[in-house]
N, CA and C atoms as a LAMMPS dump frame, in Angstrom:
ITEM: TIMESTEP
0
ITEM: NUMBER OF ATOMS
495
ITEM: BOX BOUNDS ff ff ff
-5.0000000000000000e+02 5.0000000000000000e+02
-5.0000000000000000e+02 5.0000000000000000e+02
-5.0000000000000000e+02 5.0000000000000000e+02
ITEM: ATOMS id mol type element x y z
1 1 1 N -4.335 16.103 -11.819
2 1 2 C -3.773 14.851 -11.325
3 1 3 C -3.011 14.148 -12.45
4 2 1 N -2.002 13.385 -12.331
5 2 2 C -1.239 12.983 -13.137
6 2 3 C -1.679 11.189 -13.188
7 3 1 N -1.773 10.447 -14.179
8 3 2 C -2.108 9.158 -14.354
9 3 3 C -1.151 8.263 -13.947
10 4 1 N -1.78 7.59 -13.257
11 4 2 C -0.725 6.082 -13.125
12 4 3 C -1.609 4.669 -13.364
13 5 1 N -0.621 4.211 -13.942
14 5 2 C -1.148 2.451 -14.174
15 5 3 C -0.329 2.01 -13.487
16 6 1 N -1.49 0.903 -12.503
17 6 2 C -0.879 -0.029 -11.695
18 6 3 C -1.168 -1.619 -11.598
19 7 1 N -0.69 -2.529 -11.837
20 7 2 C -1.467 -3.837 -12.168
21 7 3 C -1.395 -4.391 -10.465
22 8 1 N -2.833 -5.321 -10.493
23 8 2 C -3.221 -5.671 -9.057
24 8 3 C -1.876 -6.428 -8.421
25 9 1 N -1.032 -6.851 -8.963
26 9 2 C 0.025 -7.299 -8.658
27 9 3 C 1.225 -6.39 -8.133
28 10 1 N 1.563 -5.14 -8.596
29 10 2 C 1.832 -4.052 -8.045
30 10 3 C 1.306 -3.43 -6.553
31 11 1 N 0.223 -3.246 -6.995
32 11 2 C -0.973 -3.062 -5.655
33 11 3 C -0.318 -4.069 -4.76
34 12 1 N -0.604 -5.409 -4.877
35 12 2 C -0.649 -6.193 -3.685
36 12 3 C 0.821 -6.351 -3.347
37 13 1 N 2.061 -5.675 -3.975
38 13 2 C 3.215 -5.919 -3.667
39 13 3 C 3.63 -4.105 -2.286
40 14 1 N 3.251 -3.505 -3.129
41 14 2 C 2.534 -1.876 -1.933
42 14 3 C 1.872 -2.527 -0.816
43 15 1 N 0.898 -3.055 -1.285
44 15 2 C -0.07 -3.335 -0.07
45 15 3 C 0.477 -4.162 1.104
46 16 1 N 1.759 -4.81 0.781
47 16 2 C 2.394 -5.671 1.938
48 16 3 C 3.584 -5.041 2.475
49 17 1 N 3.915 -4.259 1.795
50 17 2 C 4.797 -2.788 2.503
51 17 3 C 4.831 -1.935 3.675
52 18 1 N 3.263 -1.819 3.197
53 18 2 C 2.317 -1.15 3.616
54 18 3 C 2.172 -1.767 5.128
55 19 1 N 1.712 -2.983 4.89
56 19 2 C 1.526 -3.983 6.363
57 19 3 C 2.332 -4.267 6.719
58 20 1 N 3.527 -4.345 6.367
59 20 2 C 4.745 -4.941 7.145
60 20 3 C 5.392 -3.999 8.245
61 21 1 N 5.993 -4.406 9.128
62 21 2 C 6.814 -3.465 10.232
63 21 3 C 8.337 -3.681 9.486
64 22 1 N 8.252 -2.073 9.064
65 22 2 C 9.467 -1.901 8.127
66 22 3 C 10.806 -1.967 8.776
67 23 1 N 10.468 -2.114 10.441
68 23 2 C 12.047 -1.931 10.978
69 23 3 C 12.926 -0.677 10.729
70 24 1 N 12.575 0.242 10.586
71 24 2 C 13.14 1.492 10.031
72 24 3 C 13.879 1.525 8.691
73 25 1 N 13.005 0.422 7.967
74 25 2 C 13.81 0.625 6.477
75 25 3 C 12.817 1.633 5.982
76 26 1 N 13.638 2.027 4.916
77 26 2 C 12.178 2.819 4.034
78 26 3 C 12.06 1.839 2.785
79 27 1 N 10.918 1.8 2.074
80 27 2 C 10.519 1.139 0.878
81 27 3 C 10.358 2.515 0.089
82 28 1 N 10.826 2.863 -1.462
83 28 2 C 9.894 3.628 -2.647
84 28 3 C 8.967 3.05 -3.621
85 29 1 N 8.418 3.772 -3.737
86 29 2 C 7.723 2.906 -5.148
87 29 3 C 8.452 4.389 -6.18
88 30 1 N 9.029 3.989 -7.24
89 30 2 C 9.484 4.747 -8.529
90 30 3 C 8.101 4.987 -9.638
91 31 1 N 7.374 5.962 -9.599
92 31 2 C 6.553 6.027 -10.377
93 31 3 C 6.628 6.111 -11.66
94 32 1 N 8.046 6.225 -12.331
95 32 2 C 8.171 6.079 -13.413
96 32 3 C 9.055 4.4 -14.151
97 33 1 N 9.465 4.241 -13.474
98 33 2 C 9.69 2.753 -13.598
99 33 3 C 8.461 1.342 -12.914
100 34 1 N 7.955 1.838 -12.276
101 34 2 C 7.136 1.095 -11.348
102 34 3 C 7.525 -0.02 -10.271
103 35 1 N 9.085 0.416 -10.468
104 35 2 C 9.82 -0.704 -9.423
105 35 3 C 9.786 -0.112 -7.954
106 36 1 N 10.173 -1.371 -6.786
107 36 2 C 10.403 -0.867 -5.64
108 36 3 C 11.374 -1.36 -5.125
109 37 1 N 12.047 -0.077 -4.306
110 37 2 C 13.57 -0.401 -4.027
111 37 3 C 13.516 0.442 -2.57
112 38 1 N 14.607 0.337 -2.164
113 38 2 C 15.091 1.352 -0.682
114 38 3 C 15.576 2.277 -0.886
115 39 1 N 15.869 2.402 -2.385
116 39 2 C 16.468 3.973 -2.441
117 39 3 C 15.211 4.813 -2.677
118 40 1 N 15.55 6.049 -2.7
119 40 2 C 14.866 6.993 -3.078
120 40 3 C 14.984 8.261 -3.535
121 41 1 N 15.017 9.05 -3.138
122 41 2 C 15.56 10.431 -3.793
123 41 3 C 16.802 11.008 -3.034
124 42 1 N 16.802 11.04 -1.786
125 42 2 C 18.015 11.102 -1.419
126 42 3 C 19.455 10.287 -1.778
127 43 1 N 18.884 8.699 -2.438
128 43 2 C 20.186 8.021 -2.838
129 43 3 C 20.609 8.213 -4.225
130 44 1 N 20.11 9.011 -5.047
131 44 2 C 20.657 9.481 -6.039
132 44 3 C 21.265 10.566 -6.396
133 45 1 N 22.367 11.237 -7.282
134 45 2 C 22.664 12.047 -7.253
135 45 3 C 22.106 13.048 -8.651
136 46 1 N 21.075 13.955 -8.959
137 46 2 C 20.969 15.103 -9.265
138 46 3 C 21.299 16.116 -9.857
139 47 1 N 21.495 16.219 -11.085
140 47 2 C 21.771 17.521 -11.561
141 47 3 C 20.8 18.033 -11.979
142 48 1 N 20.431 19.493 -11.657
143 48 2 C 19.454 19.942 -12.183
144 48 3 C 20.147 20.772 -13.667
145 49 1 N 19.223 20.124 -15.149
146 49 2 C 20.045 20.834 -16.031
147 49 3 C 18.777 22.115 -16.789
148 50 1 N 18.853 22.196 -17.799
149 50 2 C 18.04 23.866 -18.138
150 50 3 C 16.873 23.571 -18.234
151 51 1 N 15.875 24.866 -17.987
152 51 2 C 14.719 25.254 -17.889
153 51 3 C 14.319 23.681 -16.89
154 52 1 N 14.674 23.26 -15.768
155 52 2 C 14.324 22.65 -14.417
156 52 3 C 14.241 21.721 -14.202
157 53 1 N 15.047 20.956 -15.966
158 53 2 C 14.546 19.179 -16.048
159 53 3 C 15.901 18.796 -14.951
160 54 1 N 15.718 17.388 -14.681
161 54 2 C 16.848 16.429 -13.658
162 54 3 C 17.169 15.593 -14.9
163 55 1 N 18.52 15.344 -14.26
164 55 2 C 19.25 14.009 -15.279
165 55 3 C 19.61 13.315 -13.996
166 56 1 N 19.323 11.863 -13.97
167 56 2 C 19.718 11.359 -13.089
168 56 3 C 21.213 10.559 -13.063
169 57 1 N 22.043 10.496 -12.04
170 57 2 C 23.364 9.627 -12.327
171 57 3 C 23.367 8.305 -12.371
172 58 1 N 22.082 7.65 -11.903
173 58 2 C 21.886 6.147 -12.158
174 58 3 C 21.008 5.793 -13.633
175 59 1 N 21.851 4.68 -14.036
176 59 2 C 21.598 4.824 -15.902
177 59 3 C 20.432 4.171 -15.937
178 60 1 N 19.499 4.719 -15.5
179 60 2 C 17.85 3.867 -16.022
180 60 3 C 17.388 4.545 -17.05
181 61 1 N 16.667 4.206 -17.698
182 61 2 C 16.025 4.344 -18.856
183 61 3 C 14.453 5.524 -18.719
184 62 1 N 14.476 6.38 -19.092
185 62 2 C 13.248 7.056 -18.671
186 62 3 C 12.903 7.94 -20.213
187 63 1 N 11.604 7.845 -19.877
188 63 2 C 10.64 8.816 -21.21
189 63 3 C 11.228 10.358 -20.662
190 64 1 N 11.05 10.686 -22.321
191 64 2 C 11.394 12.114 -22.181
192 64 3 C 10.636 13.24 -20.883
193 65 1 N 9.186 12.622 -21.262
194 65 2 C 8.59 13.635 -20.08
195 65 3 C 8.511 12.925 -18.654
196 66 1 N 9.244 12.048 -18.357
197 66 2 C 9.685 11.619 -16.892
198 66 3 C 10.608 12.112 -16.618
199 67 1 N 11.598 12.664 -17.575
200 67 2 C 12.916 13.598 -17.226
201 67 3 C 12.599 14.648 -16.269
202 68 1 N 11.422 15.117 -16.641
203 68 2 C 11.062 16.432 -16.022
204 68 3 C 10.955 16.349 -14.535
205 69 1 N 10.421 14.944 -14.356
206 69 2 C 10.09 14.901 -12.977
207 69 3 C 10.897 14.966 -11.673
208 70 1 N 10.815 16.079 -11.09
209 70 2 C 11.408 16.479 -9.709
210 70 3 C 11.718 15.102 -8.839
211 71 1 N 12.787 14.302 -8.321
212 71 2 C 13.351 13.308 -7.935
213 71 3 C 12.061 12.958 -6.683
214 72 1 N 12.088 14.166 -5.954
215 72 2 C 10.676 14.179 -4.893
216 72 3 C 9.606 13.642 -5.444
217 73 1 N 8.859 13.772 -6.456
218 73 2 C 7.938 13.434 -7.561
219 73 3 C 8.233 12.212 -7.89
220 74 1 N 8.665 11.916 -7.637
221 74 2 C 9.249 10.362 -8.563
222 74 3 C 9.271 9.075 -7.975
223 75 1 N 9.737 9.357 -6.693
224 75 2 C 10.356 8.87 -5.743
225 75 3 C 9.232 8.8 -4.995
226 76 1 N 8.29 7.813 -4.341
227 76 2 C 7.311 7.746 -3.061
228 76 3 C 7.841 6.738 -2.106
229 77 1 N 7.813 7.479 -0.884
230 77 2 C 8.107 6.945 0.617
231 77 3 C 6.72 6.094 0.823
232 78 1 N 6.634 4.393 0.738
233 78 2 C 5.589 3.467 1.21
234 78 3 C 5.088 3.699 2.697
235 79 1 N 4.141 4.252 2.907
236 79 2 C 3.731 4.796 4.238
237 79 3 C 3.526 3.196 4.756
238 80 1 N 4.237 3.159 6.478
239 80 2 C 3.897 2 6.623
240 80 3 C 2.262 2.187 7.481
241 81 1 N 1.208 1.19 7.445
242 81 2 C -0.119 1.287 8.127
243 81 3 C 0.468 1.469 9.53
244 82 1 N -0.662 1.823 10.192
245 82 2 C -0.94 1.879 12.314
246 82 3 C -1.598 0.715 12.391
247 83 1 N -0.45 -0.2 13.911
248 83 2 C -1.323 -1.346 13.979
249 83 3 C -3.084 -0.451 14.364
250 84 1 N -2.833 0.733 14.517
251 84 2 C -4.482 1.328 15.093
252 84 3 C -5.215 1.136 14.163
253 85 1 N -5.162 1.41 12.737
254 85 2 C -5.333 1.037 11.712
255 85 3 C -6.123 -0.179 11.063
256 86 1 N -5.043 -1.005 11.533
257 86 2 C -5.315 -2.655 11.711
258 86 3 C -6.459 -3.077 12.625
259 87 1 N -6.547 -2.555 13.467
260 87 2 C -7.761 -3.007 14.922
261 87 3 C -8.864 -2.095 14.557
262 88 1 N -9.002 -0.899 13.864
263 88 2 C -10.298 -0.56 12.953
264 88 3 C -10.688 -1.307 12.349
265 89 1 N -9.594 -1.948 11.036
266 89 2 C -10.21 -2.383 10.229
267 89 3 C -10.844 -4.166 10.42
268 90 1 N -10.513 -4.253 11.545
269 90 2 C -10.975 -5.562 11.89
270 90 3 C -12.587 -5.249 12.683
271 91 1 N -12.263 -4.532 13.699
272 91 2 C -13.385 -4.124 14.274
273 91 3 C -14.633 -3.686 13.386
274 92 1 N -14.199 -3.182 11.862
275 92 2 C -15.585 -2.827 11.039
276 92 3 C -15.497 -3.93 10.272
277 93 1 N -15.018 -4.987 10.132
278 93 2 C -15.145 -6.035 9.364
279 93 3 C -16.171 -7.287 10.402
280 94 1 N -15.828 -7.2 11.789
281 94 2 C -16.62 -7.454 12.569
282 94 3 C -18.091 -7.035 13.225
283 95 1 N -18.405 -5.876 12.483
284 95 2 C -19.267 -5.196 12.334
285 95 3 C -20.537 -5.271 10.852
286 96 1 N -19.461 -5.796 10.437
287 96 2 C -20.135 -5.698 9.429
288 96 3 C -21.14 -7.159 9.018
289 97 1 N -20.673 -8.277 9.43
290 97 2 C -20.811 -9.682 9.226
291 97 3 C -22.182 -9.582 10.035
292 98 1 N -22.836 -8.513 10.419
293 98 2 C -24.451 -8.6 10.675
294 98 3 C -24.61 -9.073 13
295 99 1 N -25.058 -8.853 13.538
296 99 2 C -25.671 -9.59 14.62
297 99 3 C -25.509 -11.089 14.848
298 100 1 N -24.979 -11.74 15.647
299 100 2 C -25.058 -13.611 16.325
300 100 3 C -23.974 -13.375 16.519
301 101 1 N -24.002 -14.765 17.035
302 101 2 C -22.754 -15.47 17.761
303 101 3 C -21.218 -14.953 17.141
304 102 1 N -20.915 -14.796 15.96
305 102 2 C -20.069 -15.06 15.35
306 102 3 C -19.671 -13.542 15.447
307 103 1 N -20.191 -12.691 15.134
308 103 2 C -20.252 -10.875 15.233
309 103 3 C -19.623 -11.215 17.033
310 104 1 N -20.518 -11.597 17.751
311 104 2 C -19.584 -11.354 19.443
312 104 3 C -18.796 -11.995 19.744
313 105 1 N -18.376 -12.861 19.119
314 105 2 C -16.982 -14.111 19.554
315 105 3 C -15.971 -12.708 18.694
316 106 1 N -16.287 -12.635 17.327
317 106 2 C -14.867 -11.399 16.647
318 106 3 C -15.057 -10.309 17.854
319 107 1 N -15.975 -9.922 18.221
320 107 2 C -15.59 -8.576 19.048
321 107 3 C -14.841 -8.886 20.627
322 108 1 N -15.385 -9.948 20.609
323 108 2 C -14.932 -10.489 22.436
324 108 3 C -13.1 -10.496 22.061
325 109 1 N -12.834 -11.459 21.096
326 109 2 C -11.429 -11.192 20.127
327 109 3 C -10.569 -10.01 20.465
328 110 1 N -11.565 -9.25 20.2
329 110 2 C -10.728 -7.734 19.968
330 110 3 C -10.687 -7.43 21.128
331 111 1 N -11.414 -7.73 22.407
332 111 2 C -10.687 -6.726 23.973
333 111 3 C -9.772 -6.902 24.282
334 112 1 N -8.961 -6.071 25.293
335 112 2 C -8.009 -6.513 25.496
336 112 3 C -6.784 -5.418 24.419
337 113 1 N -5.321 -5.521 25.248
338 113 2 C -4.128 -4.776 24.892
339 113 3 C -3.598 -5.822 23.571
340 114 1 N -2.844 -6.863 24.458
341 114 2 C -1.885 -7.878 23.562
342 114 3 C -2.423 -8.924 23.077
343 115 1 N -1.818 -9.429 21.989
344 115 2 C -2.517 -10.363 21.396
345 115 3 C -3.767 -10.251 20.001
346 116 1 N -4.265 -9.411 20.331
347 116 2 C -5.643 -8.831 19.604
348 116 3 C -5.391 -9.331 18.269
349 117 1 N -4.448 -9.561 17.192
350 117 2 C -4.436 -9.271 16.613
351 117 3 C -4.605 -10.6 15.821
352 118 1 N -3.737 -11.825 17.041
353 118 2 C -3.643 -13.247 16.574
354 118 3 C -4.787 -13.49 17.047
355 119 1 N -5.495 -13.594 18.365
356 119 2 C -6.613 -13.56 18.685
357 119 3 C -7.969 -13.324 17.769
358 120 1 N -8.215 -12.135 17.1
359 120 2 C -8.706 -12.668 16.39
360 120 3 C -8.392 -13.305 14.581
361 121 1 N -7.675 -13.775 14.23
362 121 2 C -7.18 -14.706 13.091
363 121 3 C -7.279 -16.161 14.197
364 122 1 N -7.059 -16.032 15.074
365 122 2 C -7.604 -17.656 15.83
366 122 3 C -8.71 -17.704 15.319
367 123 1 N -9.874 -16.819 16.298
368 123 2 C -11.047 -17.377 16.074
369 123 3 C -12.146 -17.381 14.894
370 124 1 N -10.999 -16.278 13.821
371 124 2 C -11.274 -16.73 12.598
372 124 3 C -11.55 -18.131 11.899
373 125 1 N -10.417 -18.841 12.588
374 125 2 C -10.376 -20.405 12.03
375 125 3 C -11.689 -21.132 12.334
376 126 1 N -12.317 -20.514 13.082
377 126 2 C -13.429 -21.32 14.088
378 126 3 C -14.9 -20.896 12.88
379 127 1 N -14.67 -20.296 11.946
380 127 2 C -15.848 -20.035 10.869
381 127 3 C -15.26 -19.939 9.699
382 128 1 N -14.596 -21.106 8.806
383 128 2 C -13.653 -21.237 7.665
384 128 3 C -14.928 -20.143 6.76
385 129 1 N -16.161 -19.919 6.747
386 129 2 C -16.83 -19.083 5.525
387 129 3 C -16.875 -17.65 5.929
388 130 1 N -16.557 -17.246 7.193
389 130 2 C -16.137 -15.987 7.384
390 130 3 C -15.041 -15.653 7.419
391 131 1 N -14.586 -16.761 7.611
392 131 2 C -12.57 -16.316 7.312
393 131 3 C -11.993 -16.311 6.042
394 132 1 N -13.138 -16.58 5.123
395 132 2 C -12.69 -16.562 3.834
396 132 3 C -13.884 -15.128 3.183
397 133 1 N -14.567 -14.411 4.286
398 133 2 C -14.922 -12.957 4.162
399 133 3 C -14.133 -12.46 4.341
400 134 1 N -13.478 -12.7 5.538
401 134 2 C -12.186 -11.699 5.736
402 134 3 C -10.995 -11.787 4.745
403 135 1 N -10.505 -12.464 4.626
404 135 2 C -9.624 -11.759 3.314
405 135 3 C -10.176 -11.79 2.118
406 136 1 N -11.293 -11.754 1.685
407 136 2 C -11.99 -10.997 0.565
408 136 3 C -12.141 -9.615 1.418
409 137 1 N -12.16 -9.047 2.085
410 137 2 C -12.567 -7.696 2.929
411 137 3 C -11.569 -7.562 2.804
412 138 1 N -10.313 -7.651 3.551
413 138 2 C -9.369 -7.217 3.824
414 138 3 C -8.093 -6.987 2.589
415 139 1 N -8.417 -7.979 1.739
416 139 2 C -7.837 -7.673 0.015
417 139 3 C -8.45 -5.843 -0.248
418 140 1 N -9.626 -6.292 -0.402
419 140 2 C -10.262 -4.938 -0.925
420 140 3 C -9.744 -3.656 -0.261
421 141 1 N -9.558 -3.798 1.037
422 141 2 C -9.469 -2.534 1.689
423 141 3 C -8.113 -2.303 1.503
424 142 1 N -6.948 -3.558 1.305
425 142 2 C -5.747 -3.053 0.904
426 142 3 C -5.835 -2.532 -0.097
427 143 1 N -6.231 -2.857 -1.526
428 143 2 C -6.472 -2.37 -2.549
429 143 3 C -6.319 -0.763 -2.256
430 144 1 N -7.672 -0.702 -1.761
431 144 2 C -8.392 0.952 -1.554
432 144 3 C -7.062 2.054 -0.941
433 145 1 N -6.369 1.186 0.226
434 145 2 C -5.539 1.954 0.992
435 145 3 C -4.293 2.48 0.074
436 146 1 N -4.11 1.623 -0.843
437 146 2 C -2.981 1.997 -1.789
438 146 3 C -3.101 3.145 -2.703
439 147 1 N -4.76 2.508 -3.159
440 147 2 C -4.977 3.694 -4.312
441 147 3 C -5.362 4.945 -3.863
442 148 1 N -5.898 5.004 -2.571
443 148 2 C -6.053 6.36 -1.619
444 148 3 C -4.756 7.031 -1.37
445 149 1 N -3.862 6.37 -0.912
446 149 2 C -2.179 6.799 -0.677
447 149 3 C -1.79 7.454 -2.127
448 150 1 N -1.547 6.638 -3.026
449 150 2 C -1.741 7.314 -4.495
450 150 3 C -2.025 8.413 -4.62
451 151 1 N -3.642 8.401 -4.932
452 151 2 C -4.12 9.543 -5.035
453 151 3 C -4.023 11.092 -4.277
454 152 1 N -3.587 10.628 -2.802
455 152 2 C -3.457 12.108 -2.141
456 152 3 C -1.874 12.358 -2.267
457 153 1 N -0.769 11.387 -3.429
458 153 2 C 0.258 12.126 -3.583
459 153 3 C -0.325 12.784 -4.969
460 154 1 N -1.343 13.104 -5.808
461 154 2 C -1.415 13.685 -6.539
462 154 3 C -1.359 12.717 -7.663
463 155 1 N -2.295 11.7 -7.963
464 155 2 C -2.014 10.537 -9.081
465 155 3 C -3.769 10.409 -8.959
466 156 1 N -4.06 9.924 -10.139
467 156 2 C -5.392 9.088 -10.614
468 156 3 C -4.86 8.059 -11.36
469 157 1 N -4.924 6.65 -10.416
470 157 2 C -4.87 5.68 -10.558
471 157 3 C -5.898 4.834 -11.26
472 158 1 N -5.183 3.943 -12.262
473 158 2 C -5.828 2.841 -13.407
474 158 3 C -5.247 1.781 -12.877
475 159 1 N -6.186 0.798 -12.825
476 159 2 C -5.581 -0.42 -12.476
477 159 3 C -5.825 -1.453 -13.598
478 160 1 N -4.591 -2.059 -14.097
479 160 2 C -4.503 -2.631 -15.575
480 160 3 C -3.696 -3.823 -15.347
481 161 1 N -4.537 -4.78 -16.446
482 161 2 C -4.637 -6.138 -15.965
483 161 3 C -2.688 -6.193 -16.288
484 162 1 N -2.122 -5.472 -17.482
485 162 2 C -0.636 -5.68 -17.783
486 162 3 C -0.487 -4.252 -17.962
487 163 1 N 0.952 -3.663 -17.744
488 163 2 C 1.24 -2.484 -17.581
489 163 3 C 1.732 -2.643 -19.548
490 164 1 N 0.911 -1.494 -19.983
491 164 2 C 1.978 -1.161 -21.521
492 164 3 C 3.31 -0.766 -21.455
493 165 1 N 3.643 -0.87 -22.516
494 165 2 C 5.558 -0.841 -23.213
495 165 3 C 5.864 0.773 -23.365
């Protein structure tokens, strides 16, 4: 696996990518710059020069052994989440807050096609100390979802309070 440092600020800038309805844009994250842009590997142009390194035609600045890296490699497509996704992770967050009233008002929330989603963030409002579980829950699990995405492109992720020079 190859290392990446990512500061929680990074993370939480993925993590809203991630949640957003991209409208058919694409988002990258550049693993060697750590920026995110709409281009990606297809918007650059490529030369492959000897023994398999890339030179890229856009003048960014890169370490010698980022040269190496295959534009595919470099370049990550921000998977956007499934609202299905979303209605799990509410449903085990509602699960989790234990038995009473408050556990069957979030699940009563969740029946139902449309709506579900404001529905329950309504009746969130109706328990300001569980609605302030839920996005402590729901931080975390973005967290996780990023560094899981990460990791199954082939990265072991560090998360660092400032990225080094």
């Amino acid at each position: 696996m190859r290392k990446l440092e990512l500061t929680l600020q990074q993370i939480e800038q993925i993590s809203m990518l991630m949640e957003t309805d991209q409208l058919g844009e694409r988002f990258y994250y550049d693993v060697v710059t750590g920026e995110i842009d709409t281009k990606g590997p297809d918007d650059y142009e490529w030369e492959e020069e000897e023994e398999g390194e890339f030179a890229e035609d856009d003048a960014r600045e890169v370490d010698e052994e980022d040269e190496e890296l295959h534009p595919e490699e470099r370049y990550l497509q921000i998977p956007e989440r499934s609202s299905r996704d979303g209605y799990e992770r509410m449903e085990d967050f509602a699960y989790s807050i234990g038995a009473g009233p408050v556990r069957e008002a979030l699940l009563r929330a969740l029946e139902g096609r449309k709506g579900v989603f404001r529905r329950f963030k309504d009746k969130l409002v109706d328990y300001p100390e569980v609605q302030q579980q839920w996005y402590a829950y729901e931080e975390e699990k973005n967290r996780e979802a990023v560094i899981e995405w990460l990791e199954s492109e082939g990265f072991e992720v560090t998360v660092v309070a400032q990225k080094r020079r």
